[in-house]
DRENSE-616681 format. One record per residue: residue in one letter; x, y, z of N, C-alpha, C, O in turn. Coordinates in steps of 0.2 Angstrom, whole numbers, plus 5000, padded with zeros to 4 digits. Layout:
// residues N
aXYZXYZXYZXYZ
...
This chain:
// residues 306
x545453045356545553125356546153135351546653115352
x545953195345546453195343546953255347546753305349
x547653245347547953295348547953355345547853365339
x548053395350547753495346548253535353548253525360
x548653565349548853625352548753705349548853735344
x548653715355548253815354548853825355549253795358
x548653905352548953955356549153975361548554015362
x549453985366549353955372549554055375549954095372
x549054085379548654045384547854045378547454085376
x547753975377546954005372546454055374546354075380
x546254065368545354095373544954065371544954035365
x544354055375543854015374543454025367543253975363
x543554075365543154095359543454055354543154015351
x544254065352544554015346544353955347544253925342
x544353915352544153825356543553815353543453765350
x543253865354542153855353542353845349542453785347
x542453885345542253905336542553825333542253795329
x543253815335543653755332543453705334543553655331
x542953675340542553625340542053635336542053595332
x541653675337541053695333541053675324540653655320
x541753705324541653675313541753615314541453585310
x542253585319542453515318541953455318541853405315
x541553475323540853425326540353455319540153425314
x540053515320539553515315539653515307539353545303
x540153475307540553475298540153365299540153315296
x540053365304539853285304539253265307538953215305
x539053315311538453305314537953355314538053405310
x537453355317537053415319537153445325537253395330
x537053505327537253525333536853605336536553655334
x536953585339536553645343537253725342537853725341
x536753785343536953835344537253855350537753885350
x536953835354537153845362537653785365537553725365
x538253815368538953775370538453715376537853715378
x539053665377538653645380538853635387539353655388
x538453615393538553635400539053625402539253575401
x539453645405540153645408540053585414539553585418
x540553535414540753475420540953505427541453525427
x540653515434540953515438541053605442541053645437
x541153635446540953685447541753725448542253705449
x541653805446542253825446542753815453542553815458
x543353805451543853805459544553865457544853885452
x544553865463545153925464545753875463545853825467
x546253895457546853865455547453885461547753835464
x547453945461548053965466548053965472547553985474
x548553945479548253915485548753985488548753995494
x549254025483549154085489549154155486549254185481
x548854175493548354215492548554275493548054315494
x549054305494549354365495549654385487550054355484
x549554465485549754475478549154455474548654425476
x549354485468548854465462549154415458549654415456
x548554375456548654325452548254335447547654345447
x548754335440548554345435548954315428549354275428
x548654345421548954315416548954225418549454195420
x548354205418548454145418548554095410548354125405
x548754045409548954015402548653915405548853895411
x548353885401548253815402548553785395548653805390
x548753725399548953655393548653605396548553595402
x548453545390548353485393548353435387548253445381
x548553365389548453305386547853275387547353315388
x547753195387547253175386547053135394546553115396
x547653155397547453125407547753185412547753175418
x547953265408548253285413548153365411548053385405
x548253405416548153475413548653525417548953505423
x548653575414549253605420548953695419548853715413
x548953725423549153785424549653845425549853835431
x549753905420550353935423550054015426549554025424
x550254045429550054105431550554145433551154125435
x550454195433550954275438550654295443550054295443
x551254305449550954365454551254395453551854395450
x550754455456551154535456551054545464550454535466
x551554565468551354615471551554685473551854705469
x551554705476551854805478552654815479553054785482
x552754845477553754855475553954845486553754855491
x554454815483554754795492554354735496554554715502
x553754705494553654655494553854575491554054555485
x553854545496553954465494553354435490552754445491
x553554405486552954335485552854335474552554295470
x553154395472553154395466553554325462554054295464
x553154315456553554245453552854215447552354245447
x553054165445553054135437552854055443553254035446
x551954025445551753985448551553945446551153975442
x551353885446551053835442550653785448550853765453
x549853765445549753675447549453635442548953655439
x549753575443549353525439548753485442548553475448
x548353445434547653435439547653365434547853365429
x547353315437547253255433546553265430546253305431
x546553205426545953225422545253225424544753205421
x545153235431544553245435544553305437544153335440
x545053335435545353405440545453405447545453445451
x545553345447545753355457546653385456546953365451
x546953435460547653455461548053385461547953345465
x548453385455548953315458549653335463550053295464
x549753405465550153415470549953485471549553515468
x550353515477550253585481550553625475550853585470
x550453715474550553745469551253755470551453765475
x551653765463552253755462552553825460552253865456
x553253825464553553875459553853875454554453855454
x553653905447554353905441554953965442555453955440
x554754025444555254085445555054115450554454135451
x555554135456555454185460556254235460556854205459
x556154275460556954345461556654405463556154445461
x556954415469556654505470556854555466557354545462
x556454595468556354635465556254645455556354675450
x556054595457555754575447555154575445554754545450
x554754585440554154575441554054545434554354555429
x553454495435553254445429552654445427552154465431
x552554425420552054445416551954395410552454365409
x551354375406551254355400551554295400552054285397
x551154245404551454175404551054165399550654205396
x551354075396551154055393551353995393551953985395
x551053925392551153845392551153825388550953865384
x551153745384551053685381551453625383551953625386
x550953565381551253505385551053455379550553475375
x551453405379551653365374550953295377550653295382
x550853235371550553195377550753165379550353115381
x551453145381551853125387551753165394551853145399
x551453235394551253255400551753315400551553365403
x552553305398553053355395552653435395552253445391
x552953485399552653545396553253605397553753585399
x553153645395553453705396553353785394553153815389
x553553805401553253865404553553925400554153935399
x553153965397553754055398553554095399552954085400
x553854155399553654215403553854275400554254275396
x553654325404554154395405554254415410553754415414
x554854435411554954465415555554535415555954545410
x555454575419555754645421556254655428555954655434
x556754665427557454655434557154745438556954775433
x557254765441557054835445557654855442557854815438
x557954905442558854915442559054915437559254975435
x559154865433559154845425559354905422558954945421
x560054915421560154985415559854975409559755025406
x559554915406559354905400558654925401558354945396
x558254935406557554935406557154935401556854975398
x557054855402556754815396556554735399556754705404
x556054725394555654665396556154605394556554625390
x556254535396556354485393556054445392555454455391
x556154375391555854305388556254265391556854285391
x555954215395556154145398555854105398555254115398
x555954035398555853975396555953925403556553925406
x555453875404555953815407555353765408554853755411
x555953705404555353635403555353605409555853605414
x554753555410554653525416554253435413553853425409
x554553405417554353315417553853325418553653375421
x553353255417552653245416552453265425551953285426
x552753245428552953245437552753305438552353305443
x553053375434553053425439553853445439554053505438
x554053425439554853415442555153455437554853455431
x555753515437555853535432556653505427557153475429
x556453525421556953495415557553515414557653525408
x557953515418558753565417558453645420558053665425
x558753685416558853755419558353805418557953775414
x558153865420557853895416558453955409559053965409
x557853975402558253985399558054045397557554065398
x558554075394558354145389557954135383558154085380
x557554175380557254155373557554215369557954195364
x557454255370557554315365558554325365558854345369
x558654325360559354355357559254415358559554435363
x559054455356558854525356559154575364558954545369
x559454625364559754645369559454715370559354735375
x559254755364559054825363558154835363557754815358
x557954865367557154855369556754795371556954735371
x556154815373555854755377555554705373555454715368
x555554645376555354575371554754535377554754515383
x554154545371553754545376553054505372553054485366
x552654485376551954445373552254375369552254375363
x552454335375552854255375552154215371551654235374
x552254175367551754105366552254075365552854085364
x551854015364552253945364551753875363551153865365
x552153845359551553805356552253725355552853735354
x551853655356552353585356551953555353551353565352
x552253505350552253455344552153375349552053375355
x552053335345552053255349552653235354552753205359
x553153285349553853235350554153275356554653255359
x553753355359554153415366554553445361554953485363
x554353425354554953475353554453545352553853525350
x554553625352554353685353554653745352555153755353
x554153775348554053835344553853895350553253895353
x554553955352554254005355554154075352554754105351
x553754115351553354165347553754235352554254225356
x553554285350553554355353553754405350554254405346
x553354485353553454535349554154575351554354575357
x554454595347555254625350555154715348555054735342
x555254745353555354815352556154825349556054885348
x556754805347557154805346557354865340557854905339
x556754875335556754905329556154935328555954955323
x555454935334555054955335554354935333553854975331
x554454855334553954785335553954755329553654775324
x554454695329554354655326554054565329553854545335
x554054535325553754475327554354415326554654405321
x554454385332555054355331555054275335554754265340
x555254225332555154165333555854105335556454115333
x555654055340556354035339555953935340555453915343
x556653915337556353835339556553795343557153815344
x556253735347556753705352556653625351556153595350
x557253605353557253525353556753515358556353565361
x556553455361556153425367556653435373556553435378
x557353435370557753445376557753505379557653495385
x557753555376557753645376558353655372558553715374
x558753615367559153655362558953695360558453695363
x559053745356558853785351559053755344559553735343
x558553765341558553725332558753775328558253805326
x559253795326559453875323559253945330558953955335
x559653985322559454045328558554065326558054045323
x558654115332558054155330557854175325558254175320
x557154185322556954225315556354255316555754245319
x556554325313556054335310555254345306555154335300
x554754355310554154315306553954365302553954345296
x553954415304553254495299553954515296554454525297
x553654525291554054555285554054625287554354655283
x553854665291554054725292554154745299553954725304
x554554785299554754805307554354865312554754885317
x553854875311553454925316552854905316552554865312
x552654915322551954915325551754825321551254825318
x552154775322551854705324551854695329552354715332
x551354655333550954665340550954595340551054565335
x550654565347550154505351550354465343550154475338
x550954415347550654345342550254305345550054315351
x550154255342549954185343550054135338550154135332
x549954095344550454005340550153965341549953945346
x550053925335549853865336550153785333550653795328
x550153725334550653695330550353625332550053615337
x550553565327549953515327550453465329551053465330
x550053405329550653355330551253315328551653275331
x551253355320551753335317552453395318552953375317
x552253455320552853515322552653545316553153585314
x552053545311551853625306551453665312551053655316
x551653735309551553795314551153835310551053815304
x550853895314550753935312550453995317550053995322
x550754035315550954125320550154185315549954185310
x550054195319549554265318549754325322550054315327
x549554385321549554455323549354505321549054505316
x549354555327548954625325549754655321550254645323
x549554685315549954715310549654775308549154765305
x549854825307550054885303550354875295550954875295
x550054885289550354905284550354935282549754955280
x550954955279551255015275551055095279550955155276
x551155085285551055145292550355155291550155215293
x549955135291549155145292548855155299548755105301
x548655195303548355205305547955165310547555185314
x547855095309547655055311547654995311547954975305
x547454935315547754855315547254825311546654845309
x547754775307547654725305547754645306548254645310
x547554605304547754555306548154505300548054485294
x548754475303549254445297549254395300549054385306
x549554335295549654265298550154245294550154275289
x550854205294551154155291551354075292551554075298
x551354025290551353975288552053945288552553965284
x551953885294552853855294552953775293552753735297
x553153765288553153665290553553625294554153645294
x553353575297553953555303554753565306554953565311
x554953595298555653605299555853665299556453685298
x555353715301555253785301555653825294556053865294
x555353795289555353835282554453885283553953875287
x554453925279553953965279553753945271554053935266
x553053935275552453905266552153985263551554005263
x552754025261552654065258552654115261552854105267
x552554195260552554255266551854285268551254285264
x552054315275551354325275550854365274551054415271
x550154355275549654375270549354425277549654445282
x548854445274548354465278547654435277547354415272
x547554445282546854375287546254395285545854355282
x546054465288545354505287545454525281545954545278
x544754525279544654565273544154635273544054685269
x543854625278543654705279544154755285544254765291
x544354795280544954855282544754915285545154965285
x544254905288543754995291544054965297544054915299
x544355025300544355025310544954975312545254965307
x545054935317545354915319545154835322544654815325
x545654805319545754715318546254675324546854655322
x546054665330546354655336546354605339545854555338
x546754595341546954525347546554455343545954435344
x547254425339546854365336547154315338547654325341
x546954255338547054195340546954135335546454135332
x547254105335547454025331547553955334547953945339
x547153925331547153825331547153825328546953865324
x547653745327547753695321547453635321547153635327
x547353585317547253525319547753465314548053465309
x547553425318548053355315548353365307548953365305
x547953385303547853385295548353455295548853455290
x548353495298548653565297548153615295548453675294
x547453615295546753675294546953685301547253655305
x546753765300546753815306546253855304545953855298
x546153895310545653945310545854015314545854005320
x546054065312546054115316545554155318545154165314
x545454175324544954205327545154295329545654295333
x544854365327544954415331544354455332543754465329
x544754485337543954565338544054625332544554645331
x543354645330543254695326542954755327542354755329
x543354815327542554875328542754915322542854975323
x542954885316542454915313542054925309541954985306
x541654865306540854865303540354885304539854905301
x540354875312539754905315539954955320540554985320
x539454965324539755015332539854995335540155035340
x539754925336540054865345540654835340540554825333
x541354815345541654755342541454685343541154665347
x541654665338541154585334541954545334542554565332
x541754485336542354425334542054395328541454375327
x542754405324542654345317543254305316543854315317
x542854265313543454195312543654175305543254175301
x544254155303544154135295544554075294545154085295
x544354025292544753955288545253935285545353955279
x545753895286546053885282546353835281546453795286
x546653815274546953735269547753755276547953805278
x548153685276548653685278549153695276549753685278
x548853755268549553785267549553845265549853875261
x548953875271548753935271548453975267548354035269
């Protein structure tokens, strides 16, 4: 199997598509996906609150799940949950906590796991009370076990507006790349790197060359630590989304600045998503409405230097 890290949490549409070029670039193959293994099962074992924003990672013997509860203001049970499944999907332990605090509410998890089994969670989160009344970014890695990796940590620098819509994406070696949109200047797109320890590899940076209305990243990042970020963008105050991508090589230099993705500009260019694979080809996936009258998903190809 080769090693592939999504976007994390994926959607199935970007996985199809990126299986589908990869198999029928060698074989023949059917149009229609093929049967699913085994019958759906309920991940989370409690059952009070809503469980939502779920996010998956996995290696080649193990998978894990992260999710949010929410429940009703002065209630218990809210937090950042996780369980892991061996490669049959049986639970290899009871469902775990990564964050619990009252009166906080969480959101926009996100996972990846290295194939030592290594993964690590992040999130958003909101304090009740909070004079800043704003979102943050947190982080906290965890051993192949389950067990967690030192502390949980902060991601975002940023102190002035909410920091919101977390990805996260890991390399062979744990070490990882964390994405997210910052209201700070009125949505930019912003990244930061980390050791397999949870160092931080430099500071923060900036990904979108402009600071308004950059929206929903996503991340993707291959075995060797080349990257690469996609988003809904705005340019030059336009009236409507676009889709940008930029390009990073292992040592988080940028393969140039960012471009735009779609090439049909009518209506609105949303919620995109990115794979890599081993070589560094990726493919971005988003929704469109506007060539026709329904929105349509389109995907586009790409050399690993973008």
């Amino acid at each position: 199997m080769t090693f592939l890290s999504l976007s994390s949490p994926p959607r199935l549409v970007s996985t199809w598509l990126l299986a589908m070029i990869t198999v029928c670039a060698t074989t023949s193959c059917s149009s229609e996906p093929e049967p699913v293994a085994g019958q759906e099962i309920r991940v989370n074992t409690q059952l009070s609150g809503a469980q939502k924003d779920p996010s998956v990672a996995l290696n080649d013997t193990s998978s894990v799940i992260i999710w949010s509860t929410s429940v009703a203001r002065g209630e218990t049970g809210a937090g950042i949950f996780g369980q892991r499944f061996n490669a049959t999907g049986q639970p290899e332990q009871s469902q775990f906590r990564v964050k619990t605090e009252p009166d906080t509410s969480y959101a926009e998890t996100a996972v990846a796991m290295a194939p030592n089994g290594n993964f690590v969670a992040v999130w958003a989160a909101f304090k009740q009370g909070d004079k800043r009344n704003t979102w943050d970014i947190y982080g906290q890695l965890f051993k192949a076990d389950g067990q967690p990796d030192g502390a949980i940590f902060e991601v975002n620098y940023a102190k002035k507006g909410s920091q919101e819509h977390p990805r996260v994406a890991m390399d062979k070696k744990g070490d990882f790349t964390v994405v997210w949109h910052s209201f700070d200047q009125g949505g930019s797109i912003y990244a930061q790197r980390y050791e397999y320890s949870g160092l931080r590899k430099g500071d923060a940076f900036q990904v979108s060359s402009q600071t308004q209305d950059q929206l929903k990243p996503a991340l993707a990042m291959n075995e060797t630590g080349q990257f690469a970020i996609t988003w809904e963008c705005r340019q030059n105050n336009e009236d409507r989304e676009d889709i940008c991508a930029r390009w990073y090589d292992p040592t988080g230099q940028a393969l140039g600045d960012a471009f735009l993705v779609n090439s049909f500009t009518k209506g609105s260019q949303e919620d995109p998503d990115i794979a890599i694979d081993a070589a560094g080809n990726a493919v971005v996936v988003w929704s469109s409405d506007g060539e026709h009258k329904n929105a349509e998903v389109y995907g586009r190809r790409y050399t690993p230097t973008g």
